[in-house]
C-alpha positions as CSV (number, residue, x, y, z in Angstrom):
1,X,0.0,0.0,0.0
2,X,1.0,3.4,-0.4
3,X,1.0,7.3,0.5
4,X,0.8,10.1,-1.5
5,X,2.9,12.9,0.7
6,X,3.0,16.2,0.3
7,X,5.1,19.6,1.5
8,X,2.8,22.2,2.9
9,X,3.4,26.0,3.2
10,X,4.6,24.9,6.7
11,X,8.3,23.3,7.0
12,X,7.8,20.0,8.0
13,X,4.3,19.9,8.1
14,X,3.1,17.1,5.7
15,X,-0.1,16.4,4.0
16,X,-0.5,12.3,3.4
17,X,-2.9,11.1,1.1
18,X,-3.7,7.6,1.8
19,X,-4.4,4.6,-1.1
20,X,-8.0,3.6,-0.3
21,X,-8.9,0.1,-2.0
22,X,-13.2,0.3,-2.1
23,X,-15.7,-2.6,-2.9
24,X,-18.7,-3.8,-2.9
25,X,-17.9,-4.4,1.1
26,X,-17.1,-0.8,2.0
27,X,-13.3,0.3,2.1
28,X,-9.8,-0.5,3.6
29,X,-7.0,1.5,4.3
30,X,-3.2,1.8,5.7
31,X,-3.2,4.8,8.1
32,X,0.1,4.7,9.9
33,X,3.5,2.5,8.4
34,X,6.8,3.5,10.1
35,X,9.1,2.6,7.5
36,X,7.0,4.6,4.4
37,X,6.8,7.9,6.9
38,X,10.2,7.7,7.5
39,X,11.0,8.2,3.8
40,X,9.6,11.6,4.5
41,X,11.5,12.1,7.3
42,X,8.6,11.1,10.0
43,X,10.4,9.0,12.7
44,X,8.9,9.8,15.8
45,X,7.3,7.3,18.1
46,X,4.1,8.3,18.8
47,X,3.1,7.3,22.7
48,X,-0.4,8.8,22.9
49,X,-3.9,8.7,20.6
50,X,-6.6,11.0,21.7
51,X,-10.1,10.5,19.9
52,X,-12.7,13.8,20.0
53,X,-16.2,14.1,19.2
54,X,-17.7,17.5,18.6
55,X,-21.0,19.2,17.4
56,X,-20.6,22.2,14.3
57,X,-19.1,25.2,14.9
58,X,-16.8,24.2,17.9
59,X,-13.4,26.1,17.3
60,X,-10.8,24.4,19.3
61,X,-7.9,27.4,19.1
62,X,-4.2,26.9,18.6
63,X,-2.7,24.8,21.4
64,X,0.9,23.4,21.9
65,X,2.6,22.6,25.1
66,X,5.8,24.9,26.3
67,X,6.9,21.5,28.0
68,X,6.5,18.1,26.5
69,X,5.9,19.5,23.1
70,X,4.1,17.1,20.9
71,X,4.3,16.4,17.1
72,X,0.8,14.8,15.7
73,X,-0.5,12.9,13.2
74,X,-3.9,13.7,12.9
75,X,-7.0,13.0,10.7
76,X,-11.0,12.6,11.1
77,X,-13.2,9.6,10.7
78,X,-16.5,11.3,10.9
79,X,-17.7,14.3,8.7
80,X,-14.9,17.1,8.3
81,X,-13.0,19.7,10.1
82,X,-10.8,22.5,9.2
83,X,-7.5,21.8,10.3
84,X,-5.7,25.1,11.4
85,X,-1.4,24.9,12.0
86,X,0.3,28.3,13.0
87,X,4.3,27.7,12.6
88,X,5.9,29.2,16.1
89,X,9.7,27.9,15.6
90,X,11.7,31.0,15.1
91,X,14.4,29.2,13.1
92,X,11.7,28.3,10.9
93,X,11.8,29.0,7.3
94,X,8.0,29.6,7.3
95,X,8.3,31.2,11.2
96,X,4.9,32.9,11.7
97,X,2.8,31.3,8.6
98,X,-0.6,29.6,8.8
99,X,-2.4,27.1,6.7
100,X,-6.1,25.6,6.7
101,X,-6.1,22.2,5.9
102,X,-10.2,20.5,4.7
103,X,-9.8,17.3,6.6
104,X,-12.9,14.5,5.8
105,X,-14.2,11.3,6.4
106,X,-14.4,11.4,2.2
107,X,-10.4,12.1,1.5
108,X,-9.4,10.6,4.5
109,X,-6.1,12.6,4.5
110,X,-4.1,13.0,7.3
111,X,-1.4,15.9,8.5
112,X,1.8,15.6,10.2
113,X,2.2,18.3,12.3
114,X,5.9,19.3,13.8
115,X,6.7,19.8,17.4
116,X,7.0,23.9,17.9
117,X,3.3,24.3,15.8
118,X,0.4,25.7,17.7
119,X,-2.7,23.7,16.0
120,X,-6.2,23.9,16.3
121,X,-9.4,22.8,13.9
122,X,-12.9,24.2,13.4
123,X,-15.8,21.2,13.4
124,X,-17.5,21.9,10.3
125,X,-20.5,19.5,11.4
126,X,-22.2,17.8,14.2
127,X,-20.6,14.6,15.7
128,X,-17.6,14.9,13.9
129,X,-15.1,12.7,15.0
130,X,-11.2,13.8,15.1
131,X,-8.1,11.5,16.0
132,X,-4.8,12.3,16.4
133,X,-1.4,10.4,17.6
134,X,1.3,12.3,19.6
135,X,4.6,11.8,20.8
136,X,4.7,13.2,24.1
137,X,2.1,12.6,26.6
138,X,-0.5,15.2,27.5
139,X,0.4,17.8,30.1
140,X,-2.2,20.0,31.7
141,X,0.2,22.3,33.8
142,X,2.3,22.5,30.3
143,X,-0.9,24.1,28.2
144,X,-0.7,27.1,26.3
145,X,-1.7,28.4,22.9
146,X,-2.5,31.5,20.4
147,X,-5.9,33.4,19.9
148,X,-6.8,32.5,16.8
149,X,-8.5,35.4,16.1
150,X,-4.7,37.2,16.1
151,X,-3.6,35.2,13.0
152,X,-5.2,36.6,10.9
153,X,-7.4,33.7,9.2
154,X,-10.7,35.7,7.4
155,X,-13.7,34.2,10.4
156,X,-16.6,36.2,8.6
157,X,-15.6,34.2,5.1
158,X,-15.3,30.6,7.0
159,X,-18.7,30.9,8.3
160,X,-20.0,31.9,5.2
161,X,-18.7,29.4,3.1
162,X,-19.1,26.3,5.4
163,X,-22.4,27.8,6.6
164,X,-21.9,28.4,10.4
165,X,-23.6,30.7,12.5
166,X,-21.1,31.3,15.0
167,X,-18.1,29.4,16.6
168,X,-18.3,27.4,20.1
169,X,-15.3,28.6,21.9
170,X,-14.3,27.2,26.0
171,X,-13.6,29.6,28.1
172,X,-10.2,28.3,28.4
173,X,-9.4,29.0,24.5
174,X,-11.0,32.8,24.9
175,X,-8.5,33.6,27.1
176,X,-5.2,32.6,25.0
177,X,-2.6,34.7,24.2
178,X,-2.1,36.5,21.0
179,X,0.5,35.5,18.3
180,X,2.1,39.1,19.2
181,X,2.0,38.6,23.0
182,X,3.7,35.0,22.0
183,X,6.6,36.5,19.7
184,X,7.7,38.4,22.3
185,X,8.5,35.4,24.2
186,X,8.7,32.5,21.9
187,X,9.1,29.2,23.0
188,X,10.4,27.4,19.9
């Protein structure tokens, strides 16, 4: 089986495109081999897999841990999301660059997101379901992120075109940091 991989705008950052054999029976797919990710330069050992479930509209903002940084793999099994990576390495190449990546149960891609990214998706349905592998462990105390209103991604035109009335936001991702409050201070 095989992977189609692809550079995004984002050093590192990966798109993979899956080979999907479909019958009569439904489908089958390879969603993970070690030794065909490492020809792209994907080695890490991923220790953790989280599994969410969320209705439309619920915006979860740009996280990333200032210990225990995590690289993911991540990809949705039910309906679709907006995937949403904001590069926060200073030594990056693309240092300070977003990208919006349509995630769905019908393309089945999956990104590969680096350690030092802050990422975050938008649930563009209700009950959609969102997995993603990590290779550090998840650590509360360790939890930070970036406003995504401060990167500049156009809110008003993402409702509009995937037909949401308003983002669900916790009251934890509300009170985030800006990207300007974070390059005063970066981490990465």
């Amino acid at each position: 089986m095989t992977f189609v991989f692809s550079s995004t705008a984002i050093a590192d950052c990966i798109l993979i495109q899956p080979t999907i054999f479909e019958d009569k029976r439904w489908f089958f797919m390879e969603t993970y081999h070690a030794d065909k990710f490492a020809q792209w330069w994907i080695t890490t050992t991923f220790i953790q897999d989280n599994h969410s479930k969320s209705k439309a509209g619920v915006l979860r903002w740009l996280h990333f841990q200032t210990q225990h940084s995590q690289a993911k793999l991540v990809r949705v099994t039910r309906w679709a999301v907006l995937d949403i990576v904001l590069d926060c390495r200073v030594w990056s190449p693309s240092y300070e660059q977003h990208i919006i990546v349509e995630l769905n149960e019908t393309n089945k891609h999956q990104l590969f997101i680096p350690k030092g990214c802050a990422h975050g998706f938008l649930t563009l349905v209700d009950d959609t379901e969102f997995l993603y592998k990590c290779d550090d462990v998840y650590a509360p105390h360790f939890d930070s992120g970036i406003h995504y209103a401060s990167i500049g991604a156009d809110r008003e035109n993402i409702k509009k075109t995937y037909w949401l009335t308003d983002f669900i936001i916790s009251p934890k991702d509300q009170g985030l940091q800006t990207f300007e409050e974070y390059k005063k201070h970066p981490l990465f």
